[in-house]
Each structure stands twice: as structure tokens, then as C-alpha cells.
LUMTORSE-148479 format. One record per atom (N, C-alpha, C): residue in one letter; x negated, y, z negated. Coordinates in steps of 0.001 Angstrom, whole numbers, plus 500000, padded with zeros to 6 digits. Atoms other than C-alpha are relative to their C-alpha. Layout:
BEGIN
AXYZ
...
REM end
This chain:
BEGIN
X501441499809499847
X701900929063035399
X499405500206498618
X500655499999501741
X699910928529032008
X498557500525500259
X501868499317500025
X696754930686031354
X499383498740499399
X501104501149500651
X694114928339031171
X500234499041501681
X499938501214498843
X695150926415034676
X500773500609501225
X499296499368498712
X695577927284037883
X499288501029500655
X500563498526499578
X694820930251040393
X500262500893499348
X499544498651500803
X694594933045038397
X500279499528498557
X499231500303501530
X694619931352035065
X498958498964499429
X501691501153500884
X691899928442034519
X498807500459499949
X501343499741500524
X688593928672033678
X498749500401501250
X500403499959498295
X687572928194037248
X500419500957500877
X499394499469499168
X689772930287038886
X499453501745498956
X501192498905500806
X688203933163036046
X498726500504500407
X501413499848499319
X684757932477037020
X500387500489501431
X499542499396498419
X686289932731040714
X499961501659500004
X499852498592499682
X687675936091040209
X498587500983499107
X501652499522500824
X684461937314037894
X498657500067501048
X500795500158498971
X682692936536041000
X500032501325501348
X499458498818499133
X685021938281043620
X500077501293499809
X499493498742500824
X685777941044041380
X498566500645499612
X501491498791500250
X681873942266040196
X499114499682501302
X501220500174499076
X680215940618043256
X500448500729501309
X499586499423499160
X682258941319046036
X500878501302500142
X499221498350499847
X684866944016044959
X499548501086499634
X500660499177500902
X682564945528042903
X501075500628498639
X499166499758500843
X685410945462039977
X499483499529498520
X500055500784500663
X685053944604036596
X500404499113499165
X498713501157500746
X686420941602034620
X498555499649498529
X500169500287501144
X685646940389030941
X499381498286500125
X500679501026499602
X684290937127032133
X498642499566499908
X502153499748500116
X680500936457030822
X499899498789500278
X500176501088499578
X679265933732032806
X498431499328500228
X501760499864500201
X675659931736032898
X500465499031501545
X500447500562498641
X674243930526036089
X498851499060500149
X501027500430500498
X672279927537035028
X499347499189502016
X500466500689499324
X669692925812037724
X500071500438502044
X499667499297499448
X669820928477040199
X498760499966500776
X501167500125498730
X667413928384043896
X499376501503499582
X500100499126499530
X665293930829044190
X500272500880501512
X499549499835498401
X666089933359047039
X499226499901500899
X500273500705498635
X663747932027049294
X500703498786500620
X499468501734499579
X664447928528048690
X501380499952500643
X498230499856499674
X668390929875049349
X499819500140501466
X500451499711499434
X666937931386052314
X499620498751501261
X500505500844499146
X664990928782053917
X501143498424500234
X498774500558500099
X668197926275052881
X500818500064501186
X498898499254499234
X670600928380054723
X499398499961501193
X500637499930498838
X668465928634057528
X499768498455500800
X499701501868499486
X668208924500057736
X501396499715499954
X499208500478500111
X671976924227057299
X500643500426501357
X499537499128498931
X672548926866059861
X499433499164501669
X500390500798498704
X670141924920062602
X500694498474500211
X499215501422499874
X672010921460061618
X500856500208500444
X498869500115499808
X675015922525061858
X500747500620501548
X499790499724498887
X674897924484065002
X500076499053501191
X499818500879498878
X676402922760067996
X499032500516501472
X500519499697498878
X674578922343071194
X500606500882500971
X498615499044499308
X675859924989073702
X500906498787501119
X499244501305499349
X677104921603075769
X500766499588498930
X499197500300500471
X678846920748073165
X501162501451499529
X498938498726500084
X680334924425072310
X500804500209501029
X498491500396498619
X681648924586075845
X501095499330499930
X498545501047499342
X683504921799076135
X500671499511498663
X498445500385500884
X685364921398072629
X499608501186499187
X499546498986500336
X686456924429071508
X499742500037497941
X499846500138501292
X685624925603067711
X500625500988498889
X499955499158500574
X686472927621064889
X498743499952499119
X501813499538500960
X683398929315062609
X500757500469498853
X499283499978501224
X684303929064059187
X498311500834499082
X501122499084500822
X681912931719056941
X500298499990498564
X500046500787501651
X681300930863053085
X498653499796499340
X500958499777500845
X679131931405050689
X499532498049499453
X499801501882500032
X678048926777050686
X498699500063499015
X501520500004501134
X674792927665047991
X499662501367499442
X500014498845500770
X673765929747045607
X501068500456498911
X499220499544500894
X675668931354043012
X501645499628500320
X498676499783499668
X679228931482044888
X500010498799500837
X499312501226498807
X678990928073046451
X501466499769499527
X498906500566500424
X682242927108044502
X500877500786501063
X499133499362499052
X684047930025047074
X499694499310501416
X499985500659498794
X682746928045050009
X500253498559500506
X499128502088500284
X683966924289048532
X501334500284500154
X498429499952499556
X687433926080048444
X500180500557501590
X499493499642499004
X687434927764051539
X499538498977501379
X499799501184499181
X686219924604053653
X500682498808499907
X499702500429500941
X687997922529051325
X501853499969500972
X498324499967499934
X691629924302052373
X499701499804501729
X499437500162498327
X690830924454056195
X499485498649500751
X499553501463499610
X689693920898056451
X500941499538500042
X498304500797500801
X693204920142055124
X500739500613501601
X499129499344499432
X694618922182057704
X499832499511501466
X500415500529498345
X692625921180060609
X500223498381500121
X499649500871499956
X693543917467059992
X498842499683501081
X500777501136499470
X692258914876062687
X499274501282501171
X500620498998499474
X691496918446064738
X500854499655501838
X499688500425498456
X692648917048068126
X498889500822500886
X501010499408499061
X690691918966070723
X499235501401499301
X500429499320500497
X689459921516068097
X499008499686499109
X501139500131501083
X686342921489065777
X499987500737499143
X500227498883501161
X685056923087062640
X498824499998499753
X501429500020499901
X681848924444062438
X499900501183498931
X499842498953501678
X680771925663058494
X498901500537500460
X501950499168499899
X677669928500058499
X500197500343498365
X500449499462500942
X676533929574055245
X499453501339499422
X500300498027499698
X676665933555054643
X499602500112499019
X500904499609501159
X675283933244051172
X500301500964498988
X499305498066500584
X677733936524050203
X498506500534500218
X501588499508500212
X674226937899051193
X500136500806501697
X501031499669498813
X673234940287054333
X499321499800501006
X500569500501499288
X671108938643055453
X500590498228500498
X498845501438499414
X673525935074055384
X501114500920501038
X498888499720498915
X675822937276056999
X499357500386501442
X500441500072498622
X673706938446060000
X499195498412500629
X500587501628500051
X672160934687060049
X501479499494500517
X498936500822499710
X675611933551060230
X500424500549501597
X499262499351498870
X677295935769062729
X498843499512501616
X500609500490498943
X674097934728065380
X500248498611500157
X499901501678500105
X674475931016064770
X501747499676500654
X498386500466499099
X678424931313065238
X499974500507501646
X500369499217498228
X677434933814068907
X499136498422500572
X500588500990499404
X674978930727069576
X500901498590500264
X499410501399499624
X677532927814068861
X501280500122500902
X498742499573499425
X680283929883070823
X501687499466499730
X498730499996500845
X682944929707068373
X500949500952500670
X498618499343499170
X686530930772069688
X500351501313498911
X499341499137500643
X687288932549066421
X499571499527498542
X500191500297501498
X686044933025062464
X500732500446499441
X499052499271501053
X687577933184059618
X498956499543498859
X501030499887501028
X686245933255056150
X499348501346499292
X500632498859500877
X684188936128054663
X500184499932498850
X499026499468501267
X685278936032050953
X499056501208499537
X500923499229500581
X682100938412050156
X499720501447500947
X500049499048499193
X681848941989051546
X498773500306500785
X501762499841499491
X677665941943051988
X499918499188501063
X500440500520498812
X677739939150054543
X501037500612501038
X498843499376499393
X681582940654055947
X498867501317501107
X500375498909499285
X679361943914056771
X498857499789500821
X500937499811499114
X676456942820058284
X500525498702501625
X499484501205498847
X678328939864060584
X500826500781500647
X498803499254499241
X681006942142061744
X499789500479501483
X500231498982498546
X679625944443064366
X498900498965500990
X500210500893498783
X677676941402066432
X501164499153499971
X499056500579499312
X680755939383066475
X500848500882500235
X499066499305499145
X682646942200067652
X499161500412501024
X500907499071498149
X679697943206070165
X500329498030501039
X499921501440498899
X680257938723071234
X501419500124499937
X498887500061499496
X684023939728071335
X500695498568498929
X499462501005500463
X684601936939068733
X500997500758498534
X498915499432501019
X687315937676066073
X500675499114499043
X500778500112501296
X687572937255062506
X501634500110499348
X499026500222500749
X690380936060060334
X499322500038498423
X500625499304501878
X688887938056056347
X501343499202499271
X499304500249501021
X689939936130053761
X499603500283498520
X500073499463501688
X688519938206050683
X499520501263499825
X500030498599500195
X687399941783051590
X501151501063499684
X498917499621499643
X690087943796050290
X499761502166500231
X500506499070499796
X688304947236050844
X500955500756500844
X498789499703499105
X690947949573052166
X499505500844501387
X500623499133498780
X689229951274055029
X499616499270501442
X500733500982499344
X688035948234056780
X501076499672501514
X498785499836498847
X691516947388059242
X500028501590500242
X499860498893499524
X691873951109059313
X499671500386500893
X501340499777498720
X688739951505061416
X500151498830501174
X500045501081499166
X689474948120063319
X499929500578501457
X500079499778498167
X690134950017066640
X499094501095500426
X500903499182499743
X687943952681066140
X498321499228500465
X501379500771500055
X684962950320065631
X500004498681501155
X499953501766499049
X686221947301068504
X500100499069499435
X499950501207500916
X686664944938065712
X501603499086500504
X499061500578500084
X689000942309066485
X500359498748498757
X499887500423501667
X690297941329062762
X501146500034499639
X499147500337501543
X692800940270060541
X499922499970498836
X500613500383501313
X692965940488057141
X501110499066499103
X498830500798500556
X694833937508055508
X499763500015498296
X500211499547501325
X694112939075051801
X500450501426499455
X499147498682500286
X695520942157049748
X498930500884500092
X500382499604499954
X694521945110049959
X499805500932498429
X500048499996501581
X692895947143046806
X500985500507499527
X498536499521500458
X696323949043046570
X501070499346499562
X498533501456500272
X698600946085046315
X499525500032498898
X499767500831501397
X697625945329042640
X500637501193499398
X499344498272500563
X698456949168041841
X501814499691500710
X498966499911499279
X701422948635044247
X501352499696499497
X498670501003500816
X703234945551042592
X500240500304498503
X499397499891501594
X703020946532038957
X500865501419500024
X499576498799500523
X703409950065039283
X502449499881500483
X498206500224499200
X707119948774041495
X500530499709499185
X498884500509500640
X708033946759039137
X500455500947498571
X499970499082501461
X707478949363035859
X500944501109500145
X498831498836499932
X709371952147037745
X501291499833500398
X498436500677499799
X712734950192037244
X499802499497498426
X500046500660501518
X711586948471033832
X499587501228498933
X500249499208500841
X710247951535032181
X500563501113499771
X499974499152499827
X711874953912033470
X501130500864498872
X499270499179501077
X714159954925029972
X499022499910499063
X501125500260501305
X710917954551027638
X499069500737500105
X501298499284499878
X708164956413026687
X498670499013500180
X501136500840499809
X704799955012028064
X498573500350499961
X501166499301499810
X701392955555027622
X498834499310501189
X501188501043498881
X698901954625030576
X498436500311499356
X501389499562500845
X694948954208029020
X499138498652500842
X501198500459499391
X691799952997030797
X498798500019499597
X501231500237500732
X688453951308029712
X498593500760500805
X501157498379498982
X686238954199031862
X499080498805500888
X500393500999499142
X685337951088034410
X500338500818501063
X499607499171498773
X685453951916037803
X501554499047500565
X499025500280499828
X688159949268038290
X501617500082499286
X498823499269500511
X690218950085035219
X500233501188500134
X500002499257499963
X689825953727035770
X500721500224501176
X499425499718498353
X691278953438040048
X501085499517499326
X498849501149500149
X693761950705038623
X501363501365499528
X498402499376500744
X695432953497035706
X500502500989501057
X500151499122499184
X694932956232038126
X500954499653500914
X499133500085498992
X696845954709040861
X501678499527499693
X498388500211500677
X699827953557038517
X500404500479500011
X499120499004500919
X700196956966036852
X500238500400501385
X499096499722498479
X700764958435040587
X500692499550500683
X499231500107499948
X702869956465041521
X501092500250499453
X498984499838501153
X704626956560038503
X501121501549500631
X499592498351499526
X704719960442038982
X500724500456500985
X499146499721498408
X705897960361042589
X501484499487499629
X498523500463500490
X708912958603040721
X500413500341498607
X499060499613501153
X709825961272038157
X499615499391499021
X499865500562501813
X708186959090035146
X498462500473500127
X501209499283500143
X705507960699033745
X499666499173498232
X500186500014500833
X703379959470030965
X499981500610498470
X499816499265500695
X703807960452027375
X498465500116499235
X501102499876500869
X700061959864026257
X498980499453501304
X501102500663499196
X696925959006028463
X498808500405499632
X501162499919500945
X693345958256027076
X499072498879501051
X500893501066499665
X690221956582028177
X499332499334498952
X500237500786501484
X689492953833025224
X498246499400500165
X501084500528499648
X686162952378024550
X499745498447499905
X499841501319499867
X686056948575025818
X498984499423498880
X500833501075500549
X684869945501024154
X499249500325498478
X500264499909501854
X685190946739020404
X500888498809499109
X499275501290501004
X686568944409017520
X501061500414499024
X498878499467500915
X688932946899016053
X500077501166501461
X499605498812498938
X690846949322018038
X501383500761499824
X499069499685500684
X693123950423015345
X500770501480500041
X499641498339499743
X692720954256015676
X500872500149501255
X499304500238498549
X693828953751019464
X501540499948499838
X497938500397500544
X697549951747018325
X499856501431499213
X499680499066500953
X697645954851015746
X499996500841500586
X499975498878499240
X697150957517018436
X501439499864501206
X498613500153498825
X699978955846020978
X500970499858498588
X498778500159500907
X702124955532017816
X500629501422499801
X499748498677500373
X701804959333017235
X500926500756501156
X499213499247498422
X702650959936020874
X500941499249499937
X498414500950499497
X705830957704020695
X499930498893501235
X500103501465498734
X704185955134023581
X500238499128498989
X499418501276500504
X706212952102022812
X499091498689500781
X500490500861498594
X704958950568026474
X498748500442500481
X501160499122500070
X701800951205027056
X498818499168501636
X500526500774498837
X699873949995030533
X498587500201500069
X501229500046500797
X696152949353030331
X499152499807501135
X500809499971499446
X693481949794032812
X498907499003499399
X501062500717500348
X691147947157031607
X500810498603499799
X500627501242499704
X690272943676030606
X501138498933498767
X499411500702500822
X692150940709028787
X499518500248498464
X500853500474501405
X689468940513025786
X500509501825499366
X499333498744500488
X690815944459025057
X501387500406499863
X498958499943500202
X694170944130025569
X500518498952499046
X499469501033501422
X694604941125022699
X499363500437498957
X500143499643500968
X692730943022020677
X500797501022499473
X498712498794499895
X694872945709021440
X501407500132499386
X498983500389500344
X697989943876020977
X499713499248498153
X499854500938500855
X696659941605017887
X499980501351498549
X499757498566500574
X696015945517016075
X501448500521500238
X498669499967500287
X699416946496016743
X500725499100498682
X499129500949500379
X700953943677015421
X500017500032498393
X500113500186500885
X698493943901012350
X500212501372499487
X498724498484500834
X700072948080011525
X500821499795500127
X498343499851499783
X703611947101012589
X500000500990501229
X500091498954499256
X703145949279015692
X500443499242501388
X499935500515498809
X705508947730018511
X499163500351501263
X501039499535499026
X703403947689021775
X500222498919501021
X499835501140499125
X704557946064024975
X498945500366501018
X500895499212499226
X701567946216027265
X500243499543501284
X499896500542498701
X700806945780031247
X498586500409500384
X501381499742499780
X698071945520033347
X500154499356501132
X499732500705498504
X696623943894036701
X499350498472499473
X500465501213500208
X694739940573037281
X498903499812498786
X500786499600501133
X691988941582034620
X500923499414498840
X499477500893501690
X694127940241031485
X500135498806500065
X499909501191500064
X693733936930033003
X498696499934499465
X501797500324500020
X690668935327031197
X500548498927499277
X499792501140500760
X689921932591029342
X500611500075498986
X499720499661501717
X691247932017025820
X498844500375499465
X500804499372500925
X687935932963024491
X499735501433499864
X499965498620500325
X688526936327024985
X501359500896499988
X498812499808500615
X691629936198023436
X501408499888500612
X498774500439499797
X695288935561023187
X501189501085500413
X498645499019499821
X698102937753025086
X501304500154499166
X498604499878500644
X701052938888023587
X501005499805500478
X498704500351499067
X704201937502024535
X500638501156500058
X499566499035499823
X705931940048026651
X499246500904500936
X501100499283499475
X702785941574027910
X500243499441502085
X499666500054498921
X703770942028031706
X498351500132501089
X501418499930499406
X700778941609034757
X500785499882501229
X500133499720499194
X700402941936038049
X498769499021500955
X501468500726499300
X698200938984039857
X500423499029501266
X499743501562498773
X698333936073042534
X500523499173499325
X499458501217500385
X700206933558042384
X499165498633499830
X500107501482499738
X699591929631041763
X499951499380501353
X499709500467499145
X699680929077045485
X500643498724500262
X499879501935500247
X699326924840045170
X501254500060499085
X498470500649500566
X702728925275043424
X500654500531500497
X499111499568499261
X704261926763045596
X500752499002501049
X499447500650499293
X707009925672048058
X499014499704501198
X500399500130498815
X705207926201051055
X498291498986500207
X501304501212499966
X701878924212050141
X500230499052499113
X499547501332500273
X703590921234048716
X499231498415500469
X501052501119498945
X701927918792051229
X498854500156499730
X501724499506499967
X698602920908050959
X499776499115498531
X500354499765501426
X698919920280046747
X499665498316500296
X499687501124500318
X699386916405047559
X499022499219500748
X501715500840499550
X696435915780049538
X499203500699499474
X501435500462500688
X693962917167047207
X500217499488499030
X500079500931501035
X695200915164044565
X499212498917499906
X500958500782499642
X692965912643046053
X498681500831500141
X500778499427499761
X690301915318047012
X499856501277498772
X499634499016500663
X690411917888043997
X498602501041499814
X501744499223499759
X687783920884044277
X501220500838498818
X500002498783500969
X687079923651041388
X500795501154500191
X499411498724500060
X689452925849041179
X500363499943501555
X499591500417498428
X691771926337044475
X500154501833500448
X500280498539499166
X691007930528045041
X500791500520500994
X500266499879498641
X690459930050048559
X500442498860500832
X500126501466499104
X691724926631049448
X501206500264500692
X498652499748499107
X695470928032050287
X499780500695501167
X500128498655498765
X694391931461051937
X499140499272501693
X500699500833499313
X692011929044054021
X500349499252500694
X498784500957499232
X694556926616055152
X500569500706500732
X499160499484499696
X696695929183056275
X498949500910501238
X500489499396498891
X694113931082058412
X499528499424501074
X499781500644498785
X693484928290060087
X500929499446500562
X498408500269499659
X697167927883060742
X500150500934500939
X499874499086499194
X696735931019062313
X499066499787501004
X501119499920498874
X693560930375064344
X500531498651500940
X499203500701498912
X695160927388065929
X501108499900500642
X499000499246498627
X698102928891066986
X499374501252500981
X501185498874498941
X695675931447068622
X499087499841501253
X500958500465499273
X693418928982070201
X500781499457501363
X498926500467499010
X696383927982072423
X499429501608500982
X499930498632499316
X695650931955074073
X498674500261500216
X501035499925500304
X691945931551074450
X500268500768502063
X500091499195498406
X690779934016077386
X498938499319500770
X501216500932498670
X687965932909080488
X499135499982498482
X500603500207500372
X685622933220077582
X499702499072499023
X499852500814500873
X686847931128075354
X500487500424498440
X499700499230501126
X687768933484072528
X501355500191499795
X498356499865500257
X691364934192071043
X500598501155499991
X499795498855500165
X693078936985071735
X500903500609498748
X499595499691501640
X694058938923068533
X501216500634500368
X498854498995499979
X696718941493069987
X501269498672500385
X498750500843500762
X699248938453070291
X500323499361498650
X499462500369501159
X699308937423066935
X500062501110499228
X499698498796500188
X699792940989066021
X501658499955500057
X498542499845500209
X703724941551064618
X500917498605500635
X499542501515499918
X704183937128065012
X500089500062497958
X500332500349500969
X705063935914062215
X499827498386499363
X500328501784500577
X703573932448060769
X500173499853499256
X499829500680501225
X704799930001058809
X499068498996499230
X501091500739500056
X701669928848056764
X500401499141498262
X499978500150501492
X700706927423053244
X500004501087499234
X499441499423500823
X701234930631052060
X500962500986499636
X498636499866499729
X704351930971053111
X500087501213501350
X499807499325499099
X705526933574055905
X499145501000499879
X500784498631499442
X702907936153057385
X499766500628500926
X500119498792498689
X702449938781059518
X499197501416499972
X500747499119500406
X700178940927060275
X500317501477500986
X499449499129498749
X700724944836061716
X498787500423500198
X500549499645498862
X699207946907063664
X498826500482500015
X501873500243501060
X695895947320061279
X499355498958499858
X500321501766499753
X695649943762061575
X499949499687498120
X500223500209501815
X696707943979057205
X501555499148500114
X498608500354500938
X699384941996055539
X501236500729500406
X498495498700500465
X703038943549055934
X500627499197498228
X499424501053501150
X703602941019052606
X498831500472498925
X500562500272501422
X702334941697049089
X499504499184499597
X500219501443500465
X700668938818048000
X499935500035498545
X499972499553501621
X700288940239044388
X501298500087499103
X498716499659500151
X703421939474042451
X499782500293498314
X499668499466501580
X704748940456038430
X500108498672499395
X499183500942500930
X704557937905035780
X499794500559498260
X500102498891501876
X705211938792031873
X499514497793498991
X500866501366500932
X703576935921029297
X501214499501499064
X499032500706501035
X705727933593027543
X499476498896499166
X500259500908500675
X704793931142024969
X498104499145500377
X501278500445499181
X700755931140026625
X500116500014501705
X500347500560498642
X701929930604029851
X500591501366501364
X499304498807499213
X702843933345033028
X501253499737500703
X499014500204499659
X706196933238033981
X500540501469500965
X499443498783499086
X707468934987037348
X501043501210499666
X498773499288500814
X709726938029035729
X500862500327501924
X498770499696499775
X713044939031037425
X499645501444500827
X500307498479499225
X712281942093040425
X500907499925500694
X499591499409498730
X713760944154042773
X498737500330500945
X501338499815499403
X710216945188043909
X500155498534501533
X500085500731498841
X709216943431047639
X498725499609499882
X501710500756499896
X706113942012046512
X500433498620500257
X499931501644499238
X705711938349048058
X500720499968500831
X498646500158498699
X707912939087050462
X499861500452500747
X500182499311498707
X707334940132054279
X501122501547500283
X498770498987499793
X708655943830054782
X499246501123501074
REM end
């Protein structure tokens, strides 16, 4: 996997997460992006509202061929998340046989999301999937759980959300990590790799680097390794010399970093220029472009995989070679949930809807590879795995950790 290409590594897949990460996770990433030729939000508005009446099927036609409601941001700022996520479940739904696909347009917006969620109740969709944005996620939720329709999330990873599923009547899945998994997989793999070294953990006072170090060093702690230095640094400076000179004093050799790529190469490129070894780590945040600088080989992370190179979407990678959309995000997770919604639609009740408590502790074999969901309707599988940088490019390192793997 080479930074610069790929999920989690091109320029596209940057902007992607720069999107997900300040729009929807509310995280932050080093990513400065322009938004040229942009609707106003009426015009988005009144758009969405004509795409939504086109696209809605007659209820004679909702009856009698069965659909899925695919939700996606198709205009506006985040259309590129709704080219991948119709993108992967066209692929998936092939010639469809007695099934349809019916796109709405949630706008990542509130008001796209309660717009949407009536339009899918009106076209009597069996079952959605989609959401990548939490603003339309929250306002669509509670009428398609009052129409009993149920919701395959493919980008809220908000940890509270399955928790509540049975409290609230929600019938949901979430085929995405949750915000603990990125804390989960690095901190696994560090308390086996670090655990004879002194380390310092340090965070750019973000709210996402600040949860990120926070949830390392406790783990850490719960496993007997305790930091030898911890600091909150001040991001997005051009020297950050004093910093290396303060973990040098404390004996951090290894040092794990709550923040952003464009701070950790400055980080590392200061080391390098006192003589001050410094192996660093971090989560998906040190992916960015090259313009905000070059990693240090060695420098270990914590992100998503390449999906499209993977074994299990082989086929998927080889039909968009003919079809190739921006950046592929959402095009695997997308495929795969509708892998799940049509083994579901086989179990549709008098109403026509899918029942969720059988695909509860099944496990499917999709494009992104074996899943299963328990009894929160979350992941039992990591999707967040370890790679350390070699020569520019991310290379899977060597675990015992059970990330990517069903457990």
C-alpha cells in the first residue's frame, strides 16, 4: 500500500477521510481542502428534493418488486461519498434479479436525512443501508424505526449508537468500526512491540488527538507499560525541536503521537536533524498527502486497509477497472452491505421488511471478507489493522493482535 494511492493513502481517499473525520466524526485531520463551484443550500435543497420525487417508486411498483434504500450524500460537498457508496452496491447488486435499488440523497444534512428516511417509508423499501454522515444517520433513524425498516450504517462510528439499538427499537447494523477500534489496534499491537522500551505518548490538544493518546496510554496501563514522558505539543509549527529535546531528556526512544501527519514529519525530520532516534506511531491521521510531509521509515500506524486489494474483492477490483470512481472509501463497505441485505431479503416478513435478529451471530462472506455482527448489531472483527512505512509505502507489519480478524 503506497501513501499517495489507495484507501487510506491517495489524495482522494485524504479528502475522503478529511470529510468523514471533521464532518461526520467530528475528528481532526491535517487535510486543507477548497470546495470550488459549490450550490447554494437552497439550490442543494430544492435539488435533493427533485431527485428524491424522481427517484421515488410508485407504491405499485414498491409492492411488487422488492427494494433496497441506499442513503448518500449524491450533491453537495460529500457527493464523492455517495459515487462510492452507489458505485460499490451497484457492483454487488449485479443484474438485481427480483430486487431493485433505489438511491435518496441525505445531503450528510438533517434535513436530507429526514427527507430521505420519508421518501424511503413512501417507496417501501425492505431495508437501508448507507448513512456515511451522522446529521442525516440522526434525523432518519427514529422514522425508519417507527416504519420498522432497518438500516445497514456504513460510516457512523459513534460508540453509543448499537448500544441503545434495543433500548430505542432500532433495527441496525453497523458494518463500520467503532471509535475504539483505532485506539484498540495500535494500542494491541505496541503492548507486545514496546513493551521493553521507554515510550513517550504526546497529543496535539485536538479533540481527536487528545481521545486517540488518552485511550492508548490506558490501555497501555491496564498492561503494566506505563509511559516515561507525556505532553500536549503545539500542532502545525515548522520547528518542533524543543519537543525531540524534551523526549530525549526523558529517555522516550518510541514515542506515539496523538495528532496529524504534517506534525509527525516534522517531528521525525527534527529528530533526525539533532541525532535524536525517534520511532513514532499513531492512528489514521498520519495518512495525508505528501504535501504535508514525508514519514519516517519505521513510523508504525494504525488505519484501514486497501480493501480493492484485497483477496476477498478481487472480482469487485476488476469490474471497476472499466468503471473507476474517486477514491474507493465506501465502494467495498457498500458492496458488502448489500451482500448482507440480500441474504436478508430472502426473510422478508408480511410487510415486506427484513428481519434483523437472523443475521445477528451469521456470519457473511462479503467483499470485505468474513463478518459478523453481535448482539449490538457492531462488528465482532476489527477492521482497523497495523502498518509501519517502508520506503514511502505502508506495509502490513507482523501481529499477534486480532485486528482483521472475526473474534
Amino acid at each position: 500500500m503506497e501513501i499517495g494511492k489507495g484507501y487510506g493513502t491517495d489524495i482522494n481517499r485524504a479528502f475522503c477521510l478529511a470529510l468523514t473525520h471533521c464532518a461526520v466524526h467530528h475528528r481532526h485531520m491535517s487535510v486543507r481542502c477548497s470546495f470550488p463551484g459549490l450550490m447554494s443550500s437552497r439550490s442543494l435543497a430544492q435539488a435533493a428534493s427533485l431527485i428524491a420525487a424522481i427517484m421515488a417508486p410508485s407504491g405499485a411498483q414498491a409492492q411488487d418488486t422488492p427494494a433496497i434504500g441506499i442513503s448518500a450524500p449524491m450533491s453537495g460537498y460529500f457527493a464523492i461519498l455517495g459515487e462510492q457508496v452507489e458505485t460499490g452496491a451497484r457492483a454487488a447488486l449485479g443484474d438485481g434479479g427480483d430486487v431493485t435499488l433505489q438511491v435518496f440523497d441525505d445531503e450528510c444534512s438533517t434535513e436530507g436525512g429526514a427527507r430521505t428516511a420519508d421518501a424511503m417509508i413512501a417507496a417501501k423499501v425492505s431495508i437501508a443501508i448507507g448513512f456515511p454522515c451522522i446529521e442525516s444517520f440522526d434525523a432518519a433513524m427514529p422514522k425508519l424505526a417507527e416504519a420498522k425498516i432497518p438500516v445497514i450504517l456504513l460510516g457512523v462510528q459513534a460508540e453509543g449508537i448499537t448500544e441503545e439499538r434495543e433500548k430505542n427499537g432500532w433495527k441496525l447494523l453497523r458494518l463500520a468500526p467503532r471509535n475504539s477500534d483505532e485506539a484498540d489496534a495500535i494500542a494491541g499491537y505496541l503492548a507486545t512491540a514496546w513493551r521493553s522500551v521507554n515510550f513517550g505518548i504526546i497529543d496535539d490538544g485536538t479533540l481527536y488527538g487528545r481521545q486517540l493518546a488518552e485511550a492508548v496510554r490506558f490501555a497501555l496501563e491496564n498492561d503494566n507499560l506505563k509511559p516515561v514522558f507525556t505532553d500536549t505539543y503545539r500542532p502545525q509549527l515548522q520547528n518542533q525541536i524543543s519537543l525531540v529535546r524534551r523526549l530525549r531528556k526523558a529517555g522516550a526512544a518510541y514515542v506515539f503521537i496523538g495528532g496529524d501527519a504534517f506534525d509527525a514529519a516534522i517531528i521525525g525530520k527534527d529528530a533526525k536533524a539533532v541525532d535524536v532516534p525517534l520511532t513514532l506511531a499513531g492512528g489514521s491521521a498520519l495518512i495525508a498527502p505528501p504535501t504535508d510531509g514525508t514519514l519516517a521509515d519505521g513510523t508504525v500506524l494504525a488505519a484501514l486497509p486497501d480493501w480493492l486489494d484485497r483477496e476477498p474483492a478481487r472480482d469487485l477490483a476488476k469490474k471497476l477497472e472499466k468503471n473507476p470512481v474517486a477514491g474507493d472509501g465506501y465502494v467495498v463497505p457498500a458492496h458488502a452491505a448489500v451482500e448482507i441485505a440480500l441474504t436478508g431479503m430472502a426473510g422478508r416478513d408480511d410487510s415486506g421488511h427484513v428481519a434483523i435478529e437472523p443475521l445477528i451471530g451469521k456470519t457473511f462472506g462479503t467483499a470485505l471478507g468474513p463478518v459478523r455482527f453481535d448482539e449490538n448489531g457492531d462488528l465482532t472483527r476489527n477492521l482497523y489493522e497495523v502498518f509501519t512505512v517502508r520506503d514511502g509505502r505502508l506495509e502490513p507489519v507482523d501481529s499477534d493482535s486480532n485486528t482483521g480478524a472475526i473474534r
